[in-house]
NUMI-594744 format. One record per residue: x, y, z of N, C-alpha, C in turn; residue in one letter. Coordinates in steps of 0.001 Angstrom, whole numbers, padded with zeros to 6 digits, always signed. Layout:
N
XYZXYZXYZA
...
END
This chain:
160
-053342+004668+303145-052901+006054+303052-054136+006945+303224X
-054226+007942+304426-055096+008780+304116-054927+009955+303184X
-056393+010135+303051-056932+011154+301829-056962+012435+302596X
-056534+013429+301726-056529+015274+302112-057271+015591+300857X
-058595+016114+301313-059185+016516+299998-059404+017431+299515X
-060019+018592+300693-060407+019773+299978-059801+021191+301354X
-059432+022122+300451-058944+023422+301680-060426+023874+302542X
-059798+024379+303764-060538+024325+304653-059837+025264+305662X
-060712+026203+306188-060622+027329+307601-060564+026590+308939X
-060905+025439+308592-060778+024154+309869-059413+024726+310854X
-059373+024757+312547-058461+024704+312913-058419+023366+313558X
-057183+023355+314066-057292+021614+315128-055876+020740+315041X
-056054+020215+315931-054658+018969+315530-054292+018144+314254X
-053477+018291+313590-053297+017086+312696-051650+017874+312079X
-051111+016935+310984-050084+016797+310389-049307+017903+309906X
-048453+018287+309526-048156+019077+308872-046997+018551+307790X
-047199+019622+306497-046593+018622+305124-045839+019784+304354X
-044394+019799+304344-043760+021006+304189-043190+020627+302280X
-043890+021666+301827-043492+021711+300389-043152+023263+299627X
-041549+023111+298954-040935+023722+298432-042310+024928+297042X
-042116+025461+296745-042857+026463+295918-043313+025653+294696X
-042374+025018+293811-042979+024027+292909-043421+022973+292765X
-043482+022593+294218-043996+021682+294776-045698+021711+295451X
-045914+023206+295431-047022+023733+296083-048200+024099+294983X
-047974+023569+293996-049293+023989+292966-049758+022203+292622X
-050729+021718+292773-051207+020570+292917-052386+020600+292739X
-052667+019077+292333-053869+018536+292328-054078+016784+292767X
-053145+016576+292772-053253+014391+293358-051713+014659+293401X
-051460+013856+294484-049951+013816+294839-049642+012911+296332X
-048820+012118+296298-048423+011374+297209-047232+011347+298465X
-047618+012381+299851-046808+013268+300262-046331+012150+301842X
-045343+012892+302150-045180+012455+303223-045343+013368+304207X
-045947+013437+305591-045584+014596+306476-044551+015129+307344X
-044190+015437+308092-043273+015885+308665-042819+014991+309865X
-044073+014225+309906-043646+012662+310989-043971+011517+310257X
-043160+011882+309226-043588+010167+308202-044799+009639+307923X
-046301+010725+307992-047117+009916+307546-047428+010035+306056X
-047711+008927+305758-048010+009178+304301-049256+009474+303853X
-049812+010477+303359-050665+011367+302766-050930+010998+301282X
-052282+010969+300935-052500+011410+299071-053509+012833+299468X
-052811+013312+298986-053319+015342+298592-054264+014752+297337X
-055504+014687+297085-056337+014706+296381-057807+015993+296419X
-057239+016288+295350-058009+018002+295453-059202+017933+294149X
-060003+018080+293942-060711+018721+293044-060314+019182+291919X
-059745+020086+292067-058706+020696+290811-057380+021537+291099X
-056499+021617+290172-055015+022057+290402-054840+023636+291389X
-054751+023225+292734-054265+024152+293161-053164+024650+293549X
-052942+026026+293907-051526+026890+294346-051859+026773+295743X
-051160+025927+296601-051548+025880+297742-049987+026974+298649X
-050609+027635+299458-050011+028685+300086-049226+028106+301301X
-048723+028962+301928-047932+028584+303382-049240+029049+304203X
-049391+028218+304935-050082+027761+306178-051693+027575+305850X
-052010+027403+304811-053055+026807+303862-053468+025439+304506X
-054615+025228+304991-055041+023908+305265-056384+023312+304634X
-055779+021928+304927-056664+020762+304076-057531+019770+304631X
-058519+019499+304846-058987+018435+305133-059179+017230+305047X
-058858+016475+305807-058036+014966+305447-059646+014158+305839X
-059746+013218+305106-060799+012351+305868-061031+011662+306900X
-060037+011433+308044-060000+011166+309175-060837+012409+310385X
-061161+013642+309717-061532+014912+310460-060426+015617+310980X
-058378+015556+310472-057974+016129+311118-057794+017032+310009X
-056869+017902+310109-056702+019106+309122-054972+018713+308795X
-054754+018501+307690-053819+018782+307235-053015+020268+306964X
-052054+020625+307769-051166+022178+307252-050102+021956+306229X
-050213+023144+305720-048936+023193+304625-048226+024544+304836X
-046438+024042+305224-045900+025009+305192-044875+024928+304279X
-044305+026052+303731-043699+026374+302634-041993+026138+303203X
-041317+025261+302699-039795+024833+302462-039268+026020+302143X
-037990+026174+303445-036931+027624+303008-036371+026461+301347X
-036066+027822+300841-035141+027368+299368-034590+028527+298756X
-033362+028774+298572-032883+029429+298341-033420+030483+297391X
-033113+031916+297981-034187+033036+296993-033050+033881+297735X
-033518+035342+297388-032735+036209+297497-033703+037462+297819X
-033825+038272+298592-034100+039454+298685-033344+041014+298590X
-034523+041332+297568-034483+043040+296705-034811+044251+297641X
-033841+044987+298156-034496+045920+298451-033752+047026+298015X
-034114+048643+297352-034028+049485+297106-034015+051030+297658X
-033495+051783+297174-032814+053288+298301-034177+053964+298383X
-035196+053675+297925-036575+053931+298287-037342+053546+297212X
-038982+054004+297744-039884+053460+297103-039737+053138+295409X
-039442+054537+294389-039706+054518+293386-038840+053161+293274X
-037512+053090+293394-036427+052655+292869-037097+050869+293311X
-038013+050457+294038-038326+049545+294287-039402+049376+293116X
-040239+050037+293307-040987+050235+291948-040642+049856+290527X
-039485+050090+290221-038821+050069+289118-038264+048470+289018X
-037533+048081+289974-037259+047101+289981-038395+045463+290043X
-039578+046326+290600-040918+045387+290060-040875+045059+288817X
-041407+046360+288429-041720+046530+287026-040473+045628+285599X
-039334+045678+286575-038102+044913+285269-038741+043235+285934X
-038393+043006+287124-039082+041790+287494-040445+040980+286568X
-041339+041492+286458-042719+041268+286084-042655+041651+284255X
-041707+042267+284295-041566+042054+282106-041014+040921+281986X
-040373+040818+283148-039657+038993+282602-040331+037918+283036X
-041427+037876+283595-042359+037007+284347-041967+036431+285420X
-040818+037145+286029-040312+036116+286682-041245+036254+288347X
-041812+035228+288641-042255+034968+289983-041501+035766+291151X
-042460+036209+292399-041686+037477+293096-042619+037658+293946X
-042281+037298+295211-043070+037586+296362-042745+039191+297346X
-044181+039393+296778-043992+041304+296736-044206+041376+298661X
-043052+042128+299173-043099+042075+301035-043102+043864+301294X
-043601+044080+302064-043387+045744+302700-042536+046543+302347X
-041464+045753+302493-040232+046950+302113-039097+046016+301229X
-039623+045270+300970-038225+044419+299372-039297+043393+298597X
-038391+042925+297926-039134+041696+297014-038563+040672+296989X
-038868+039494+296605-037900+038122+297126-038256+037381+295872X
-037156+036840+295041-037316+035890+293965-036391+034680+294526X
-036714+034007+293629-035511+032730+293603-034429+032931+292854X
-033458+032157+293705-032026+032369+293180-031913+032488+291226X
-031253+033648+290769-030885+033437+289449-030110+034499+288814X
-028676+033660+288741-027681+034742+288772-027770+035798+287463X
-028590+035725+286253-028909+036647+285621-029736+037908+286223X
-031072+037142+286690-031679+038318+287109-031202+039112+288409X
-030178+038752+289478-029388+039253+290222-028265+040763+289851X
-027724+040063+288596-027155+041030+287487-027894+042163+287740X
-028940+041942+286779-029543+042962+286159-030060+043798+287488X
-030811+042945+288757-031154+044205+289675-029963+045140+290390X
-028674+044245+290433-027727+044898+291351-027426+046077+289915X
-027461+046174+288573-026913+047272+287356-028257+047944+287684X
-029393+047985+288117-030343+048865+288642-030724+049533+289399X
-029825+049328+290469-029678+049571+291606-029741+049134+292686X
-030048+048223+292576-031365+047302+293931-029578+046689+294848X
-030162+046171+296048-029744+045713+297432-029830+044301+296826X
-028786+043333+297003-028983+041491+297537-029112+041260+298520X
-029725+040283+299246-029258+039552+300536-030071+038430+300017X
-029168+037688+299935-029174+036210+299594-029424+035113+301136X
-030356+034013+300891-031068+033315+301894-031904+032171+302009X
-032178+031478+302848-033104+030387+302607-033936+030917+303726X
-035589+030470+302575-036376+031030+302980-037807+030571+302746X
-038469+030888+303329-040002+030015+302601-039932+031459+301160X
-040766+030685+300259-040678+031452+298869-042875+031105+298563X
-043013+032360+298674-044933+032507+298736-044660+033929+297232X
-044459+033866+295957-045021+034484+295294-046451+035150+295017X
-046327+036288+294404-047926+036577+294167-048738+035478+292939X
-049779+035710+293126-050723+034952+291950-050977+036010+291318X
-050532+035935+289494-051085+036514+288400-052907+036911+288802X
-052539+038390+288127-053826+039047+288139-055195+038319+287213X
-055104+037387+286365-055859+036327+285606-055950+035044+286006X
-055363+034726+287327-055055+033425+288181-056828+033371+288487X
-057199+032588+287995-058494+032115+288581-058736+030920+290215X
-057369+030799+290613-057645+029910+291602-057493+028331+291408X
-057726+028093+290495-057333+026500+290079-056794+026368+289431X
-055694+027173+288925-054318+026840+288820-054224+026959+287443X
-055447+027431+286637-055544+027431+285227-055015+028962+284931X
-054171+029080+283661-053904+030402+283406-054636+031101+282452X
-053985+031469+281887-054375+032481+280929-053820+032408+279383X
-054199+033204+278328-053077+033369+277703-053800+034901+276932X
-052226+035672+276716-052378+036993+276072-051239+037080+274788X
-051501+038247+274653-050682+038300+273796-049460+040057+274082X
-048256+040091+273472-048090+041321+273968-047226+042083+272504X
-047269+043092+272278-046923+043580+270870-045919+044280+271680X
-044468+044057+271317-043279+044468+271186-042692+044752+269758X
-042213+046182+269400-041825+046841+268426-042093+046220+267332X
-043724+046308+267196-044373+046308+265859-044226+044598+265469X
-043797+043858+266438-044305+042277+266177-044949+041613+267617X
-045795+040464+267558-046209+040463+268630-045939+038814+269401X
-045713+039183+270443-045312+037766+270846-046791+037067+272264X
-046854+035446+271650-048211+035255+272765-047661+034215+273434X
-047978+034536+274921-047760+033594+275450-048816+032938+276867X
-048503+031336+277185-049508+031133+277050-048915+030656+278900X
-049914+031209+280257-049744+030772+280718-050634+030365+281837X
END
């Protein structure tokens, strides 16, 4: 099995290895590519590897990674503020959300669907590659954070 070890600006011929969003934060993993080869993704440390993010395999070719449509849904709103707003309910709930020009795109979840369509917001439901933002404390290797947040005079921490 060849080895993919470390990301790389490398362009060139080689494989490509299509993985779903929770599938895309790694550190050792045993993949197949898109023409049956079998791959070990061995990285350094736990990364969020992106759509069209490449790796360097020890053979000298470059391994690509593209991101698996999976069902998500896109937000869009009767203008800016109202998009704004609908961030802002998004991101109190932590919920992951790939911020685009003119909507926002989460993964399917018929609660938080609720709540944006009682807010106002647009559905269009879809399969799709799903590329969230990285937390503003995301250091890159996949390590988080933890804070704390004081809601009405008690405080809740969480750790991520």
């Amino acid at each position: 099995m060849i080895r993919a070890h470390s990301l790389t600006e490398a362009t060139g011929d080689g494989p490509t290895v299509r993985l779903a969003f929770e599938e895309r934060h790694r550190r050792r993993l045993a993949l197949r590519t898109t023409d049956g080869e079998a791959v070990l993704l061995d990285l350094d440390k736990a990364t969020r590897l992106r759509d069209g993010q490449r790796i360097a395999m020890d053979d000298g070719r470059v391994l690509t990674v593209e991101a698996l449509p999976e069902a998500v849904v896109d937000i869009t709103a009767a203008d800016a503020h109202g998009l704004a707003r609908l961030s802002w309910h998004l991101g109190n709930r932590h919920t992951p959300t790939e911020i685009m020009p003119d909507r926002l795109r989460i993964r399917r979840d018929h609660v938080l669907e609720a709540m944006v369509e009682r807010l106002g917001g647009t559905l269009s439901v879809l399969d799709a590659p799903f590329d969230p933002e990285v937390g503003a404390y995301h250091d890159g290797g996949g390590h988080g954070h933890h804070h704390a947040h004081d809601h009405h005079g008690h405080g809740h921490a969480h750790d991520h």
